[in-house]
PDB file of N, CA, C and O in Angstrom:
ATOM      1  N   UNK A   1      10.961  19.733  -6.776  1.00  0.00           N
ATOM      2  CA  UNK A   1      11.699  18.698  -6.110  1.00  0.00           C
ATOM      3  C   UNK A   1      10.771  17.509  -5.926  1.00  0.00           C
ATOM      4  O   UNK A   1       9.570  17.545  -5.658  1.00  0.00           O
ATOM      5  N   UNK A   2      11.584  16.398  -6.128  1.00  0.00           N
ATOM      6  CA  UNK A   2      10.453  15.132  -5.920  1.00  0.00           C
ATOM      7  C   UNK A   2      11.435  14.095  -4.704  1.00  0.00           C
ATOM      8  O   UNK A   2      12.653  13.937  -4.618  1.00  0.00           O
ATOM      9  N   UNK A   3      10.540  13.646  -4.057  1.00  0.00           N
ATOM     10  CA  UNK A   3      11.279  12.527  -2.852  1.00  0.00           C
ATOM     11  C   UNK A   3      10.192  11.206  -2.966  1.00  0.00           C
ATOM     12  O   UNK A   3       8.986  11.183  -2.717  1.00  0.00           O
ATOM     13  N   UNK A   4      10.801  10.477  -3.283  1.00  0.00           N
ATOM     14  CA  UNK A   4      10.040   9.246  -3.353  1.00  0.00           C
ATOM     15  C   UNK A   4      10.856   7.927  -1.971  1.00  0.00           C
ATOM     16  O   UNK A   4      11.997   7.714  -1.560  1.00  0.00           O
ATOM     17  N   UNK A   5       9.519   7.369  -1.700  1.00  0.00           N
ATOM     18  CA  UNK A   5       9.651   6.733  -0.382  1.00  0.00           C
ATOM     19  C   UNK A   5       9.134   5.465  -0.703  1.00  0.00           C
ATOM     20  O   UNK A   5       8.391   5.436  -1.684  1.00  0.00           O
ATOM     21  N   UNK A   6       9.289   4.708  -0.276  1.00  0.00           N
ATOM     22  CA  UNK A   6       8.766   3.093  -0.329  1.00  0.00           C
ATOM     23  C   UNK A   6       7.837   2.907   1.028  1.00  0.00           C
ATOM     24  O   UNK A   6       8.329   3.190   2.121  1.00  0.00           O
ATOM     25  N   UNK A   7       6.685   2.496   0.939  1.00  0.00           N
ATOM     26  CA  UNK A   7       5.708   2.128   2.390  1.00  0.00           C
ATOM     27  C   UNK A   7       5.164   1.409   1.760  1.00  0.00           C
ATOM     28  O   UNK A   7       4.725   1.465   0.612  1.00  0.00           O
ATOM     29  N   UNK A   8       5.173   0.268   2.926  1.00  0.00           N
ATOM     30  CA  UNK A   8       4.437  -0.986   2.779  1.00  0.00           C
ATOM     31  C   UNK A   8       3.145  -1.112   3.563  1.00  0.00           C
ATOM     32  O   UNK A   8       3.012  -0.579   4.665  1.00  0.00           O
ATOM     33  N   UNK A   9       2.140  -1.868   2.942  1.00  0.00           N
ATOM     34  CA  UNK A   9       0.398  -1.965   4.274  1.00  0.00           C
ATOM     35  C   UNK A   9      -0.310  -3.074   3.651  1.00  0.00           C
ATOM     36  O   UNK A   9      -0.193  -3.235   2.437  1.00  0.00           O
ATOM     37  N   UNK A  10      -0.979  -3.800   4.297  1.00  0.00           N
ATOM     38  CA  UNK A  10      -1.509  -4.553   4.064  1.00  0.00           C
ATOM     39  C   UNK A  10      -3.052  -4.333   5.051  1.00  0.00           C
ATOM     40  O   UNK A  10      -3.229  -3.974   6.216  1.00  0.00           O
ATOM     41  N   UNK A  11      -3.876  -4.690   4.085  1.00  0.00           N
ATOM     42  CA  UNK A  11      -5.390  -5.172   4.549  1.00  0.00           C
ATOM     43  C   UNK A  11      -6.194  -6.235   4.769  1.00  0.00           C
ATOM     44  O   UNK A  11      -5.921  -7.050   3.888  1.00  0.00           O
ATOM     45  N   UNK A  12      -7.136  -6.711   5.555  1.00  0.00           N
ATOM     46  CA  UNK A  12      -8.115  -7.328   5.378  1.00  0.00           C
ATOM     47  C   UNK A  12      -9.176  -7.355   4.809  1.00  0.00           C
ATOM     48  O   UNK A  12      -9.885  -8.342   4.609  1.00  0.00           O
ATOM     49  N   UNK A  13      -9.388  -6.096   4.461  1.00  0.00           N
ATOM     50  CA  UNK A  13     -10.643  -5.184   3.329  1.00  0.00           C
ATOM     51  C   UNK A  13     -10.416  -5.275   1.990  1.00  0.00           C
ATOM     52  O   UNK A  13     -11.409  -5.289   1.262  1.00  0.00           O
ATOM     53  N   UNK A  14      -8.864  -5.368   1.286  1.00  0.00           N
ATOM     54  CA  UNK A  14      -8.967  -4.931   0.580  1.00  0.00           C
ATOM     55  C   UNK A  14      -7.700  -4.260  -0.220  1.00  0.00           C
ATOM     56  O   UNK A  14      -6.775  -3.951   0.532  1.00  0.00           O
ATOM     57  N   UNK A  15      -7.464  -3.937  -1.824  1.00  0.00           N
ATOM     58  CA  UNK A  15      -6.081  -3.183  -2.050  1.00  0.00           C
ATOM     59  C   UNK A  15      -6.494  -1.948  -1.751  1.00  0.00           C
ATOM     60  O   UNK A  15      -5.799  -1.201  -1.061  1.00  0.00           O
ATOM     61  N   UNK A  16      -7.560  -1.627  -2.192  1.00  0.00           N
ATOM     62  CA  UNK A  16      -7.819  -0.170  -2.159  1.00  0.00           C
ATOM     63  C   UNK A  16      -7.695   0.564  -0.260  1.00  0.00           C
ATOM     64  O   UNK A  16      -7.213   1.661   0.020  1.00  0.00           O
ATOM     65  N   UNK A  17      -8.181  -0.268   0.564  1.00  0.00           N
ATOM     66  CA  UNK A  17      -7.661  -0.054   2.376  1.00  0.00           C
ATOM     67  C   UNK A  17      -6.537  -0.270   2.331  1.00  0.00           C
ATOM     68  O   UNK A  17      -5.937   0.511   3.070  1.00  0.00           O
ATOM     69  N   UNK A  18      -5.641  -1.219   1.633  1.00  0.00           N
ATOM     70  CA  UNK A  18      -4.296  -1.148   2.008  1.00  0.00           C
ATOM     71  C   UNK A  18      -3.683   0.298   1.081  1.00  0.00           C
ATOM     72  O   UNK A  18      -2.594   0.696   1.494  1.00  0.00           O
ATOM     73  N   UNK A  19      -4.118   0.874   0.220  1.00  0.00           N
ATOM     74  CA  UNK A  19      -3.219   1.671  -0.072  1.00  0.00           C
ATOM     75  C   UNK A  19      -3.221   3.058   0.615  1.00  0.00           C
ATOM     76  O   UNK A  19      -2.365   3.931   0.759  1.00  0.00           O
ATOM     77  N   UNK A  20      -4.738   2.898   1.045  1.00  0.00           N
ATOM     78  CA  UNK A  20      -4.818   4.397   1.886  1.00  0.00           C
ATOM     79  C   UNK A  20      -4.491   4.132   3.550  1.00  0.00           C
ATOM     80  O   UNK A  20      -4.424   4.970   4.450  1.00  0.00           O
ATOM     81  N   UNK A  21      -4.312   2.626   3.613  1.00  0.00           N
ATOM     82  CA  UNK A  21      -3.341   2.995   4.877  1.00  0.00           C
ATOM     83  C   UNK A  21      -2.306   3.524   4.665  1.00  0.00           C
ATOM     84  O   UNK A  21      -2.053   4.609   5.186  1.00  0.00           O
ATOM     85  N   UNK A  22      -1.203   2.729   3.624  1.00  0.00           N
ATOM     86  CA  UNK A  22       0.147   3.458   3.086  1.00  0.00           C
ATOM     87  C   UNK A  22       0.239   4.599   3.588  1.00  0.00           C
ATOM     88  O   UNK A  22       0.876   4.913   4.594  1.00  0.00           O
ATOM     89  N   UNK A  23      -0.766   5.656   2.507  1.00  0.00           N
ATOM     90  CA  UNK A  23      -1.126   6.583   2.563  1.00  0.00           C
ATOM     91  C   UNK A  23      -1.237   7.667   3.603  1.00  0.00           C
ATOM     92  O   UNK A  23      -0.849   8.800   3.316  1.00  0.00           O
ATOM     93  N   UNK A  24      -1.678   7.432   4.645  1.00  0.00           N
ATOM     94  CA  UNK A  24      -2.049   8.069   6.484  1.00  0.00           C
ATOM     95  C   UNK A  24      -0.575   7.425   7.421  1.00  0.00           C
ATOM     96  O   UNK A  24      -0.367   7.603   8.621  1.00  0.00           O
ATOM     97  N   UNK A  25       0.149   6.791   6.614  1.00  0.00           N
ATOM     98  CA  UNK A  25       1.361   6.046   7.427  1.00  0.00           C
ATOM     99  C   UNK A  25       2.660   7.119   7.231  1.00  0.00           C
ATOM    100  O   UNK A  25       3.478   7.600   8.015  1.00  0.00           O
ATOM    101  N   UNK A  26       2.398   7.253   5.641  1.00  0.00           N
ATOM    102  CA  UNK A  26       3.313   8.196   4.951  1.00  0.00           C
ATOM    103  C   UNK A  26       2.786   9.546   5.368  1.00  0.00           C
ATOM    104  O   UNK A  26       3.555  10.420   4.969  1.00  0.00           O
ATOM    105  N   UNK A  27       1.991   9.920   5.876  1.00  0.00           N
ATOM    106  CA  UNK A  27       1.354  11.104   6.241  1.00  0.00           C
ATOM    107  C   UNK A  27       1.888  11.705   7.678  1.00  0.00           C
ATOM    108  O   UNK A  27       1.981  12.825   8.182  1.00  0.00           O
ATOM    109  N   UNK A  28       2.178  10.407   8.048  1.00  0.00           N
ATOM    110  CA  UNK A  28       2.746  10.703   9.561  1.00  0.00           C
ATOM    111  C   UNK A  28       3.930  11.448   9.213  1.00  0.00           C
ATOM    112  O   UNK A  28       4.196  12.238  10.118  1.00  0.00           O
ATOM    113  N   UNK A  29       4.645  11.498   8.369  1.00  0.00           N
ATOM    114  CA  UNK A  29       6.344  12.141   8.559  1.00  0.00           C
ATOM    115  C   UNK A  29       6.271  12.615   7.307  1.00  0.00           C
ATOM    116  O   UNK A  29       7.358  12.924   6.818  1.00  0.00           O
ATOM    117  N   UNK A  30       5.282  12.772   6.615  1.00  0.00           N
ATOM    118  CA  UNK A  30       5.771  13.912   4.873  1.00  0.00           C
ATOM    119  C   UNK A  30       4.162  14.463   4.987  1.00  0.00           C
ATOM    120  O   UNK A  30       3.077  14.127   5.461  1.00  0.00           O
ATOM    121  N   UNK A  31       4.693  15.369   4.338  1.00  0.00           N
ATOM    122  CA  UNK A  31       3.707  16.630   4.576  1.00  0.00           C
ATOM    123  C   UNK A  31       3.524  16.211   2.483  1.00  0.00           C
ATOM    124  O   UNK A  31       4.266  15.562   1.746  1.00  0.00           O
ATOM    125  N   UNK A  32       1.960  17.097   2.142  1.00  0.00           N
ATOM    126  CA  UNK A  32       2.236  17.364   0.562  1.00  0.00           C
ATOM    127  C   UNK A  32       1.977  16.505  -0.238  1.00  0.00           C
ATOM    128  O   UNK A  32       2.026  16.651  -1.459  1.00  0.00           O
ATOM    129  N   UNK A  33       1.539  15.083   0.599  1.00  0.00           N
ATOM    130  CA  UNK A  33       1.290  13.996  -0.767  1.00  0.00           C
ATOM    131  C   UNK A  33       1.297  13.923  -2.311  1.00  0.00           C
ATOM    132  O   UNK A  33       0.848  12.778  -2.270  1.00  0.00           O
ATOM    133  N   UNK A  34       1.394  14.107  -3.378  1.00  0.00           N
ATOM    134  CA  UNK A  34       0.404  14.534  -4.178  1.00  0.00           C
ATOM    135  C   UNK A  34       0.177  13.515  -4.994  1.00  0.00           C
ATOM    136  O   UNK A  34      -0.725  13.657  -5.819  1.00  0.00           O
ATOM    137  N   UNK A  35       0.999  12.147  -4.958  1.00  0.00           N
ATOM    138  CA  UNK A  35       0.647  11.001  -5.849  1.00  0.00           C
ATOM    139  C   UNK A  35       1.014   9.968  -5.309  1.00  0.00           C
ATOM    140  O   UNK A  35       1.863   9.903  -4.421  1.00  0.00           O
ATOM    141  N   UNK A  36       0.260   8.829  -5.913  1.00  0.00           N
ATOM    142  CA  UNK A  36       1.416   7.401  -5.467  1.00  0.00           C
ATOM    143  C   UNK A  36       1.161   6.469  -6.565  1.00  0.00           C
ATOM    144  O   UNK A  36       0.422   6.405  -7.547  1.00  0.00           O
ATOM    145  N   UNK A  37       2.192   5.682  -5.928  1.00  0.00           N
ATOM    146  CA  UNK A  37       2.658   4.802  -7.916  1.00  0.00           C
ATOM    147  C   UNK A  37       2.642   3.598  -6.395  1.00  0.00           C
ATOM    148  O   UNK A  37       3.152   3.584  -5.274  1.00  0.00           O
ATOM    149  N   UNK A  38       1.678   2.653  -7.261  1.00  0.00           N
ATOM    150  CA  UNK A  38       1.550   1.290  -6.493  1.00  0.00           C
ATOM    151  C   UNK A  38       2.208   0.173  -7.080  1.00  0.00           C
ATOM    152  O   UNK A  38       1.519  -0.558  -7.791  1.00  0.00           O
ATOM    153  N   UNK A  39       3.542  -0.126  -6.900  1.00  0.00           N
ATOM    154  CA  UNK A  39       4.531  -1.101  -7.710  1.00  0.00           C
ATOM    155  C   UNK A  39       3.724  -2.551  -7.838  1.00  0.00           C
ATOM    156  O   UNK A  39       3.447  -3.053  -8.927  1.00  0.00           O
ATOM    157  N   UNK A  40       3.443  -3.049  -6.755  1.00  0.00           N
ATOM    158  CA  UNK A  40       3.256  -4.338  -6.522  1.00  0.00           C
ATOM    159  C   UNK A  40       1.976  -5.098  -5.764  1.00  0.00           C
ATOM    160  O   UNK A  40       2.139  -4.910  -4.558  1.00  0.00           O
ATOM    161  N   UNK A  41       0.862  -5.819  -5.978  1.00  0.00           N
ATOM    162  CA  UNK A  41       0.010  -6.198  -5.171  1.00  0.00           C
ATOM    163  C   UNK A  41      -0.292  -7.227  -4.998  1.00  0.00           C
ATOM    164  O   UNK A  41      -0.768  -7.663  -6.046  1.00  0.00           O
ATOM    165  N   UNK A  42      -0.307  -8.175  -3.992  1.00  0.00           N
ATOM    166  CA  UNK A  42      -0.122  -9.368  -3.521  1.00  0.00           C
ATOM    167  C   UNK A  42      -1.771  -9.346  -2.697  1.00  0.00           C
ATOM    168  O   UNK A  42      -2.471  -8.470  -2.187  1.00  0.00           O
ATOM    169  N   UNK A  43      -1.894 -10.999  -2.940  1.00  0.00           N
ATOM    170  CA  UNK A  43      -3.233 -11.585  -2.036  1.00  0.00           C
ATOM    171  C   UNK A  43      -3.058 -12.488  -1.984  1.00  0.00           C
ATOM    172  O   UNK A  43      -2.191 -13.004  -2.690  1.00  0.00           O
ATOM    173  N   UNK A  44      -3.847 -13.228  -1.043  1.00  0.00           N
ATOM    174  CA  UNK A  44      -4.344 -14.949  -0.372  1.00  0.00           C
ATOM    175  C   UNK A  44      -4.986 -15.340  -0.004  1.00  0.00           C
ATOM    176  O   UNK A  44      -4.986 -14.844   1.122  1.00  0.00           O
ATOM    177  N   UNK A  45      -5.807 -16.068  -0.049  1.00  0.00           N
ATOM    178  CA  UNK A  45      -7.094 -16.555   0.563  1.00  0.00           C
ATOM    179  C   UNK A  45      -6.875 -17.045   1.797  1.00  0.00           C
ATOM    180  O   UNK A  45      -5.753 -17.448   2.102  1.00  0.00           O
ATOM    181  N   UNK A  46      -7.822 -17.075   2.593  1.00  0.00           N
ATOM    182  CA  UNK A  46      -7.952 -17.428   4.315  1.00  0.00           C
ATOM    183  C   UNK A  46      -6.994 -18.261   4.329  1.00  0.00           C
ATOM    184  O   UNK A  46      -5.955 -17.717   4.701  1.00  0.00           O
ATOM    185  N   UNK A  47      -6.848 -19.649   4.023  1.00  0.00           N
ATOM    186  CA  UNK A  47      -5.957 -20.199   4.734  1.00  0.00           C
ATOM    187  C   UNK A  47      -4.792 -20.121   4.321  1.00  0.00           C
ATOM    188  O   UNK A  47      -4.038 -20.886   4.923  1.00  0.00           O
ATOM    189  N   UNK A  48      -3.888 -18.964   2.831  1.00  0.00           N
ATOM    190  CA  UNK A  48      -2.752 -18.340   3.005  1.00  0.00           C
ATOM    191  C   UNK A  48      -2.557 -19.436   2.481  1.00  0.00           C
ATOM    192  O   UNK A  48      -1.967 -20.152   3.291  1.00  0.00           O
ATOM    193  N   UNK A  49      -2.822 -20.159   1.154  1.00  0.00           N
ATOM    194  CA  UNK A  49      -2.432 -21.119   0.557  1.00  0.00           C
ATOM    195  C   UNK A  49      -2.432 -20.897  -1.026  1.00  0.00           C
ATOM    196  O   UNK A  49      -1.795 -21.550  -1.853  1.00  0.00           O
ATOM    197  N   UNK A  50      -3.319 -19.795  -1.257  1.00  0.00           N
ATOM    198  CA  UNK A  50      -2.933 -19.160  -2.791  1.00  0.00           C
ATOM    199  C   UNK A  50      -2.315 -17.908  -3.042  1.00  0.00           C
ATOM    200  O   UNK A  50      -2.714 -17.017  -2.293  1.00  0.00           O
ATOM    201  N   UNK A  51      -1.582 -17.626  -3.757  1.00  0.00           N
ATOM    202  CA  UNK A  51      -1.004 -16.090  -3.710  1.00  0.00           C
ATOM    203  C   UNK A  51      -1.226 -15.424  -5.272  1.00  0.00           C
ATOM    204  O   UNK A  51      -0.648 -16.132  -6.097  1.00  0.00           O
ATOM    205  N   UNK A  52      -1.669 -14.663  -5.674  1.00  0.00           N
ATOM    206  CA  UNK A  52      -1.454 -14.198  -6.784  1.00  0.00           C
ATOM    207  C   UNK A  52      -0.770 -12.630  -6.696  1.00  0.00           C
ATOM    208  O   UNK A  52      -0.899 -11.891  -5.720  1.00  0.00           O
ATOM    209  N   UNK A  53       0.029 -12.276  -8.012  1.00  0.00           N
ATOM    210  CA  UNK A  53       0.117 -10.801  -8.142  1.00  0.00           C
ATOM    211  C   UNK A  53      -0.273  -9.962  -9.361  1.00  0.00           C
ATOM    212  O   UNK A  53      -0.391 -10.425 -10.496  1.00  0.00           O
ATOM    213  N   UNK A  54      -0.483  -8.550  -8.981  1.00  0.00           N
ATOM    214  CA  UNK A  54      -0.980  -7.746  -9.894  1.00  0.00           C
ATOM    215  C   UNK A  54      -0.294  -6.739 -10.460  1.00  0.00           C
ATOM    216  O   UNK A  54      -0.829  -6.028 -11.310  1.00  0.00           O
TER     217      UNK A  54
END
């Protein structure tokens, strides 16, 4: 059986801190992790005036 969930996180560190927040967020209410598929990754520089995605 597979259940797939959508969680969103964002960092100041980093994609790799934002995904293992995801990660400990989704942990709170699903047991079993065993993968994650990272759709979309967004950034900006300090003053939130450039955005790129990955």
């Amino acid at each position: 059986m597979l259940k797939v969930i959508e969680v969103l996180a964002e960092s100041d560190e980093g994609f790799d801190a934002a995904a293992r927040a995801a990660v400990a967020q989704a942990a709170q209410s699903e047991r079993n992790i065993k993968s994650v598929y990272i759709k979309e990754m967004n950034a900006q520089n300090a003053e939130g005036t450039h955005e790129s995605s990955m």
